[in-house]
C-alpha positions in Angstrom: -174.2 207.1 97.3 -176.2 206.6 94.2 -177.8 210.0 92.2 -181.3 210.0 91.7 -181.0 209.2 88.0 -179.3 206.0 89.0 -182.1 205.2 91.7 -184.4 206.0 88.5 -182.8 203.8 86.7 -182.4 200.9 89.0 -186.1 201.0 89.8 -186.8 201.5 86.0 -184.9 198.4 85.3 -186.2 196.6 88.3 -189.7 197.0 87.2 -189.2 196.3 83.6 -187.4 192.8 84.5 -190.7 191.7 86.6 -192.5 192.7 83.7 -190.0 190.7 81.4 -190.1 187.3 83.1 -193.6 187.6 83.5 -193.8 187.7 79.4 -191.4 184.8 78.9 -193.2 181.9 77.2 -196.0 183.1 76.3 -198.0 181.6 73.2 -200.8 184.0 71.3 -202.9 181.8 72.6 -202.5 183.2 76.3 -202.0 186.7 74.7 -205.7 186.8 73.3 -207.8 184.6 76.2 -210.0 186.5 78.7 -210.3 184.9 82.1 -214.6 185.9 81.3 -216.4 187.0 78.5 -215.7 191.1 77.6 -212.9 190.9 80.2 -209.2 192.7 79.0 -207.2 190.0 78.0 -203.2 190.3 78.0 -203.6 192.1 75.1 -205.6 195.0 75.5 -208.8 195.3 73.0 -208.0 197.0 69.6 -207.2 200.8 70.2 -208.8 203.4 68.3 -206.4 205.9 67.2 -205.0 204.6 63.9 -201.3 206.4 64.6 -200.8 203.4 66.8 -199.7 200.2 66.0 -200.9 197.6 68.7 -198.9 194.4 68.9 -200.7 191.8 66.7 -199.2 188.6 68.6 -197.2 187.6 71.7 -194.0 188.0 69.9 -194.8 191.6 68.8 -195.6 192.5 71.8 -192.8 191.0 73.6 -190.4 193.2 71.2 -192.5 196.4 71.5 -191.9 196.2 75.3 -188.2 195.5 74.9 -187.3 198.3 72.6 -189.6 200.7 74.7 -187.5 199.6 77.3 -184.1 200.4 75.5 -185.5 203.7 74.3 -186.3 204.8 78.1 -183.3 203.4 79.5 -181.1 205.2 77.3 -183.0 208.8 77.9 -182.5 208.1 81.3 -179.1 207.2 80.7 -179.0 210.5 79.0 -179.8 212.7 82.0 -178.4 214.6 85.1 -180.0 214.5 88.3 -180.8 218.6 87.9 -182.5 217.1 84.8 -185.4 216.1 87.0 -187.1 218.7 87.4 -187.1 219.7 84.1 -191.0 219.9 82.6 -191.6 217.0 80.1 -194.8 216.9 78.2 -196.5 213.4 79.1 -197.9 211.6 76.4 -201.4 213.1 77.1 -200.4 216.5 76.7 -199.8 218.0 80.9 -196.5 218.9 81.2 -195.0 217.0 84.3 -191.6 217.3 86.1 -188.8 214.5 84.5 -188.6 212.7 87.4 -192.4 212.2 88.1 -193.0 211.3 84.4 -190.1 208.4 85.0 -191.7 207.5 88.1 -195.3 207.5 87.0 -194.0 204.6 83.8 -192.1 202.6 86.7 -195.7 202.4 88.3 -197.1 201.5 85.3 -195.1 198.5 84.6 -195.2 197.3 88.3 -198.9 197.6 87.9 -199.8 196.1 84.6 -196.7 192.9 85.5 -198.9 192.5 88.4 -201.8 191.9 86.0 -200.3 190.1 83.6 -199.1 187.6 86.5 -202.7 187.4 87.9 -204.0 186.5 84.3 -201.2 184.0 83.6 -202.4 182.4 86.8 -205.7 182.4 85.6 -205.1 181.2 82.1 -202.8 178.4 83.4 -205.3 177.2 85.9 -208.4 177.8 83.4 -209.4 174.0 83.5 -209.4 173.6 87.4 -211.1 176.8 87.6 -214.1 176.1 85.0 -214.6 172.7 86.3 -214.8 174.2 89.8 -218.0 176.9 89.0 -221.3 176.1 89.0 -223.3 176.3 85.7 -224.9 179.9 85.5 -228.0 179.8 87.4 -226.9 176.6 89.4 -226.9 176.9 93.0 -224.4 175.3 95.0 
């Protein structure tokens, strides 16, 4: 029977791999469209706190997700199952058990690979879609 870390991990690795193939190919172009005007592209808007380093194209961003996922896979890798319930700071500053920390980034990449899907879909059906909507104002 696995240990919970290992579940952890399997999830963790699971979730990342959705996230991965849903990343493969794509161009800066598709990394900087919005689907409408002020929408959140791919790439989110530029972030305000100057500590952080946003990716700048596709590529970049690609390699920021795959060395985030190296660095948590091998903390996980790292830890017991009585390490779980061990408080962790979260990057916002409440201190959370291990294990929900873990889970709560699992969710996050399930989420935001769901997005990025949705706006793939989007971007690689832009021209069907544009020609298929009435001119603002127009009625149908």
């Amino acid at each position: 029977m696995p240990t919970a870390t290992q579940l952890l991990a399997d999830q963790l690795d699971e979730a990342y791999r959705g996230v991965r193939e849903r990343v493969d190919g794509l161009t800066d172009e598709e990394f900087f469209w919005q689907p409408v005007p002020d929408c959140g592209p791919v790439r989110p808007r530029p972030l305000t706190w100057p500590e952080i380093d946003s990716a700048h194209t596709a590529a970049d961003a690609i390699a920021m997700l795959e060395r985030g996922q190296q660095l948590l896979a091998s903390a996980l890798a790292g830890l017991a199952d009585s390490d779980l319930d061990a408080p962790r700071m979260t990057n916002w500053g409440e201190e959370w058990p291990t294990w929900r920390v873990l889970w709560t980034l699992i969710d996050h990449d399930l989420h935001h690979g769901g997005e990025i899907g949705v706006l793939r879909d989007l971007y690689r059906e832009r021209n069907i879609i544009t020609a298929s909507v009435p001119a603002s104002g127009a009625r149908a």
